[in-house]
LONU-70058 format. One record per atom (N, C-alpha, C): atom name; x, y, z; residue in three letters. Coordinates in Angstrom, 2 decimals, padded with zeros to 5 digits, m for minus. Layout:
N
{"CA" {X Y Z} "ALA"}
...
This chain:
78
{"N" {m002.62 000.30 001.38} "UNK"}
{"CA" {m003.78 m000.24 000.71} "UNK"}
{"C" {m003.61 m001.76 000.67} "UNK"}
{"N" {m004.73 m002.58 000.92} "UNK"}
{"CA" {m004.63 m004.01 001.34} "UNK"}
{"C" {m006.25 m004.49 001.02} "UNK"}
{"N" {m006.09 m005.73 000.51} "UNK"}
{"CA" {m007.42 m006.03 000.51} "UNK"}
{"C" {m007.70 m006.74 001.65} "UNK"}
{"N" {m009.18 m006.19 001.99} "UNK"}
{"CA" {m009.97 m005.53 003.37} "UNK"}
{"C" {m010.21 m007.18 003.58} "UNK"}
{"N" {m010.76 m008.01 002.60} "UNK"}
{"CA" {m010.90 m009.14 002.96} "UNK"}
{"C" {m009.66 m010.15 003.10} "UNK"}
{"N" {m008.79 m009.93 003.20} "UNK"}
{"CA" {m007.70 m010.56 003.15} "UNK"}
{"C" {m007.43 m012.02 003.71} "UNK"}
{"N" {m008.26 m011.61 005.15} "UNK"}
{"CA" {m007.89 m012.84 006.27} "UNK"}
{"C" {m009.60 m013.87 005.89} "UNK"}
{"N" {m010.32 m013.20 004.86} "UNK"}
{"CA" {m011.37 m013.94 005.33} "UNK"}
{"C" {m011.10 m014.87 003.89} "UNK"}
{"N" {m010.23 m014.45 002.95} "UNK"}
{"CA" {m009.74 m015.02 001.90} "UNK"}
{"C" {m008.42 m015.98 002.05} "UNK"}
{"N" {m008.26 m016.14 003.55} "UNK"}
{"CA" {m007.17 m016.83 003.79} "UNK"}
{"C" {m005.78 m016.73 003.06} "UNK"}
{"N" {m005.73 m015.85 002.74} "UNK"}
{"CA" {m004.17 m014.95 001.55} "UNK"}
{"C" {m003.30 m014.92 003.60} "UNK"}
{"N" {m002.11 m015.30 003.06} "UNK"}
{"CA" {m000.91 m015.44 003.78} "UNK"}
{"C" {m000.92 m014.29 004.38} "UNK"}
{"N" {m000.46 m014.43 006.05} "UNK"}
{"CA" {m000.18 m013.53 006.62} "UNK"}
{"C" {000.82 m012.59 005.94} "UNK"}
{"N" {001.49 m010.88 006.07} "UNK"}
{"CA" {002.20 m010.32 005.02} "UNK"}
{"C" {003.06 m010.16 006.67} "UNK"}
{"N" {002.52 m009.03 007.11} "UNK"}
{"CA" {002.80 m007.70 007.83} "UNK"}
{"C" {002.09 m007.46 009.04} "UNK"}
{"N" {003.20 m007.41 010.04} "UNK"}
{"CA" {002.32 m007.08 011.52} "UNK"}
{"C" {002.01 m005.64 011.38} "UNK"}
{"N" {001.04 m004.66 012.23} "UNK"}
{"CA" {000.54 m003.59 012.11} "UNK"}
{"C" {001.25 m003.32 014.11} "UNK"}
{"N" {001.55 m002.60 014.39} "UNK"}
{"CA" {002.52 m002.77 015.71} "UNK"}
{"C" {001.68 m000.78 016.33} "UNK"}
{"N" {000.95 m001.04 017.49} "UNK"}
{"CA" {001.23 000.67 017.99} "UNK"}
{"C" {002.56 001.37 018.51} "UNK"}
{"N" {002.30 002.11 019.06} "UNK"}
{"CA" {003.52 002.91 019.42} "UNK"}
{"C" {004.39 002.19 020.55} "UNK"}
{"N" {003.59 001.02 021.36} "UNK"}
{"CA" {004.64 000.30 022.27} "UNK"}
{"C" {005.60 m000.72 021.53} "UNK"}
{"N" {004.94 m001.38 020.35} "UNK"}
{"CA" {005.21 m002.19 019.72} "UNK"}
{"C" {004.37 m003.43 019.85} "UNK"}
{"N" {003.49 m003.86 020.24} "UNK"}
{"CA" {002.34 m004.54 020.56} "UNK"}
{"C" {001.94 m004.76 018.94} "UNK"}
{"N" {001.91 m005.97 018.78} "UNK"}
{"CA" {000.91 m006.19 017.57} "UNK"}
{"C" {m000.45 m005.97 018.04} "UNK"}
{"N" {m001.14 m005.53 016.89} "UNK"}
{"CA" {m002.57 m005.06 017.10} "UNK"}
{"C" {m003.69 m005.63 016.16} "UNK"}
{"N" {m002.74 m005.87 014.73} "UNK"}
{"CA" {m003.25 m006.32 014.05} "UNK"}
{"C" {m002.22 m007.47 012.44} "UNK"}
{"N" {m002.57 m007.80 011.92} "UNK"}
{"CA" {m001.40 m008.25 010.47} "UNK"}
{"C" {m002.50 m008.01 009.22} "UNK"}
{"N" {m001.50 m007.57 008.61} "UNK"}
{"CA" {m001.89 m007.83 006.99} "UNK"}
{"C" {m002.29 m008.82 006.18} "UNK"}
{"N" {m002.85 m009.12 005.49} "UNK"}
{"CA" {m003.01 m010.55 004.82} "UNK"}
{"C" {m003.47 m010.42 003.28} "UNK"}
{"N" {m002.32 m010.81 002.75} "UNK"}
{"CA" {m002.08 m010.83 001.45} "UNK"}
{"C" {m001.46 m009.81 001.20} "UNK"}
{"N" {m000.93 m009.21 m000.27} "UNK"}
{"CA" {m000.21 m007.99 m000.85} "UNK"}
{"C" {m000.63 m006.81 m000.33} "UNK"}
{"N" {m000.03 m005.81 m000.25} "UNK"}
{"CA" {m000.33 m004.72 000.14} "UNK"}
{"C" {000.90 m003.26 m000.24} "UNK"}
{"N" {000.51 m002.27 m000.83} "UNK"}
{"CA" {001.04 m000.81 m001.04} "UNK"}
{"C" {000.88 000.19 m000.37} "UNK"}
{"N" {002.01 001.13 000.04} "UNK"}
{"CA" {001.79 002.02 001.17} "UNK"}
{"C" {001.41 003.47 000.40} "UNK"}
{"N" {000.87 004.35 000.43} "UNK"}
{"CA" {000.80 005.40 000.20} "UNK"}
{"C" {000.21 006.64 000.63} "UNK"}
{"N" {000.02 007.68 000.34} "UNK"}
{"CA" {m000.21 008.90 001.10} "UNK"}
{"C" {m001.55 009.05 000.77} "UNK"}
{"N" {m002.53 009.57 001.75} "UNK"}
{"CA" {m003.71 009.68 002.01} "UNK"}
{"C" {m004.41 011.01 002.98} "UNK"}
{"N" {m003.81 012.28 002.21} "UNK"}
{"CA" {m004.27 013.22 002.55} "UNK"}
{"C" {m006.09 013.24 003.21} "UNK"}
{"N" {m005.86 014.10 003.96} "UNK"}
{"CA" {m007.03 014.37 004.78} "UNK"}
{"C" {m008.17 015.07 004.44} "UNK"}
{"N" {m007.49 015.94 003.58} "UNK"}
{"CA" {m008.14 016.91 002.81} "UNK"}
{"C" {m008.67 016.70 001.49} "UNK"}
{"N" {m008.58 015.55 000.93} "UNK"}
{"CA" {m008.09 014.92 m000.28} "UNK"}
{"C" {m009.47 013.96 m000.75} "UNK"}
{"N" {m009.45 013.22 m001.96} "UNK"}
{"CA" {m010.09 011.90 m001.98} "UNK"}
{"C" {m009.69 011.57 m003.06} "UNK"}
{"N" {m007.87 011.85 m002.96} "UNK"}
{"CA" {m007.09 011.08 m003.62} "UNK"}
{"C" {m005.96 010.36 m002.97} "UNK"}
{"N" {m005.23 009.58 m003.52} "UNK"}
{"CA" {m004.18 008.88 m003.05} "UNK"}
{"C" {m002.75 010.20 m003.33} "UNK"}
{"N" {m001.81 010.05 m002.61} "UNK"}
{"CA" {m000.71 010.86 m003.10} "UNK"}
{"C" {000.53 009.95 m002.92} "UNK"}
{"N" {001.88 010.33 m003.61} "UNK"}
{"CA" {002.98 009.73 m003.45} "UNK"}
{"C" {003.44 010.20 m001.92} "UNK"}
{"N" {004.62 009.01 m001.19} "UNK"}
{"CA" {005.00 009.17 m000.15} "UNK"}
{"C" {006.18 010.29 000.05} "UNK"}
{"N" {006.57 010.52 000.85} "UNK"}
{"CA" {007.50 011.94 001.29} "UNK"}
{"C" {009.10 010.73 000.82} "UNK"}
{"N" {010.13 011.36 000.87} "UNK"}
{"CA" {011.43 010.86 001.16} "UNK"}
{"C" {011.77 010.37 002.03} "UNK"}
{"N" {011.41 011.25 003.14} "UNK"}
{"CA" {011.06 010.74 004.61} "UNK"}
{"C" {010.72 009.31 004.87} "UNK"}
{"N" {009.33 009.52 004.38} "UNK"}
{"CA" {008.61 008.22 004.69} "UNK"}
{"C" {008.96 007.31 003.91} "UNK"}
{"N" {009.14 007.36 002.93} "UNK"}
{"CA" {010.12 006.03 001.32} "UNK"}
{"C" {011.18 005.63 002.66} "UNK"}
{"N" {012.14 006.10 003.04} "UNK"}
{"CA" {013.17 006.06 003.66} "UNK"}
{"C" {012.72 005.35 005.00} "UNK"}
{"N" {011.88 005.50 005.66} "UNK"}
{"CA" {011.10 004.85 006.91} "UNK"}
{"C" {010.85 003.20 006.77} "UNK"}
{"N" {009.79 003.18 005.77} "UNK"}
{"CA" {009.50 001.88 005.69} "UNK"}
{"C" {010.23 001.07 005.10} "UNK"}
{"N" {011.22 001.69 004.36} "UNK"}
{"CA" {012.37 000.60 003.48} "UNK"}
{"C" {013.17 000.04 004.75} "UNK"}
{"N" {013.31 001.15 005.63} "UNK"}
{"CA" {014.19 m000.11 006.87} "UNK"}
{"C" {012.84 m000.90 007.61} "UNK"}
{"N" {011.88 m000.56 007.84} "UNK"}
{"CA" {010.67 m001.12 008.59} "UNK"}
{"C" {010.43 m002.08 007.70} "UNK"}
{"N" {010.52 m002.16 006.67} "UNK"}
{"CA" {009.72 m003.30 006.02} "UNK"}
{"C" {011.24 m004.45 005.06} "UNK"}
{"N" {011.98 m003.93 005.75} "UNK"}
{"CA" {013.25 m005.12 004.92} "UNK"}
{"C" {013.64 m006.36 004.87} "UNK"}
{"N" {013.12 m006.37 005.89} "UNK"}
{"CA" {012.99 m007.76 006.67} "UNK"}
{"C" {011.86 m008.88 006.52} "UNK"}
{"N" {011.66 m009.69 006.00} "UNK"}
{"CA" {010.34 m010.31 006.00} "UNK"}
{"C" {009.51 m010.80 007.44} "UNK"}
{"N" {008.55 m011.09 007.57} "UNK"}
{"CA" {007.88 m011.68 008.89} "UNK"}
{"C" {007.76 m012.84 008.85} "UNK"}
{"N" {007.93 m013.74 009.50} "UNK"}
{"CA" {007.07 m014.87 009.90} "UNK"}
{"C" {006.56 m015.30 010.94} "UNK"}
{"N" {004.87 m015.69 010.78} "UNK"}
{"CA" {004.08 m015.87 011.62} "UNK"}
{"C" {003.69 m017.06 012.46} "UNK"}
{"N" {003.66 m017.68 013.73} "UNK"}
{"CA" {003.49 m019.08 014.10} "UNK"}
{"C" {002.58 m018.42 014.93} "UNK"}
{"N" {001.50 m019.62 014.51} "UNK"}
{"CA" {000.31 m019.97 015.90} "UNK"}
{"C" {000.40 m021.34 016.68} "UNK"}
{"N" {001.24 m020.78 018.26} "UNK"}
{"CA" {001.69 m021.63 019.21} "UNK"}
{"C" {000.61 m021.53 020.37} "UNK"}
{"N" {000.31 m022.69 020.87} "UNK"}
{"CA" {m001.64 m022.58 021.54} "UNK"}
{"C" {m002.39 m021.08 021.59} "UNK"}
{"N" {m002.74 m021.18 020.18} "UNK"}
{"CA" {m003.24 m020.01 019.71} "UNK"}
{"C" {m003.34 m018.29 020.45} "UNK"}
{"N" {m001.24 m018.50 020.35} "UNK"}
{"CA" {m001.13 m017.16 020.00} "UNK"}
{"C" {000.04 m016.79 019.27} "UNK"}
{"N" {m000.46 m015.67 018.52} "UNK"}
{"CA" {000.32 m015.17 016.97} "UNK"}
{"C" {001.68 m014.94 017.52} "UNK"}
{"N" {002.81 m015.39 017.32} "UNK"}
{"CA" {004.47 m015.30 016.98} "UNK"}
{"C" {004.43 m014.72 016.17} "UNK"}
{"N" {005.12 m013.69 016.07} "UNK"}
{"CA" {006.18 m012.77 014.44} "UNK"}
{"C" {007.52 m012.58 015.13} "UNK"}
{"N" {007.94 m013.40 013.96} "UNK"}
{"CA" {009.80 m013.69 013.98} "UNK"}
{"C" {010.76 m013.08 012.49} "UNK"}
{"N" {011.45 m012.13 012.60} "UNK"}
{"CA" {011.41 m011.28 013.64} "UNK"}
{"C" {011.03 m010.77 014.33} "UNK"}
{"N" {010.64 m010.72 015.18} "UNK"}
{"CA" {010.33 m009.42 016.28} "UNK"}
{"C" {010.38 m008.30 016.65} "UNK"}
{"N" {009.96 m006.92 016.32} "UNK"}
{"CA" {010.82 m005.71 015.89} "UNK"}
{"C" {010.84 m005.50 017.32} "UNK"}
């Protein structure tokens, strides 16, 4: 969960959004909470162990973003 306007509110880049090659696709901008979002649902749910355990190494690291003749750097680099 992230606010949708984020980038148009100019709130700091957070978090790259990466597909399955690792390709950024998209970033986050401003704060943001991860949680479970059943399909079946039109509620929020808590995350698995699994997944707690996933993003704590995915997300341990902070990002930083440079725009070099406008294109987006994230350093680290996963």
């Amino acid at each position: 969960m992230c606010n949708e306007a984020g980038k148009l509110l100019n709130l700091p880049l957070n978090r790259a959004l990466r597909d399955e090659e690792g390709r950024i696709y998209d970033i986050v901008s401003g704060t943001f909470f991860l949680c479970g979002a059943p399909a079946d649902s039109d509620t929020l749910a808590s995350l698995t162990e699994e997944q707690i355990s996933r993003y704590e190494r995915r997300f341990a690291r902070p990002e930083l973003f440079l725009n070099i003749g406008g294109r987006i750097i994230c350093l680290p680099d996963q």
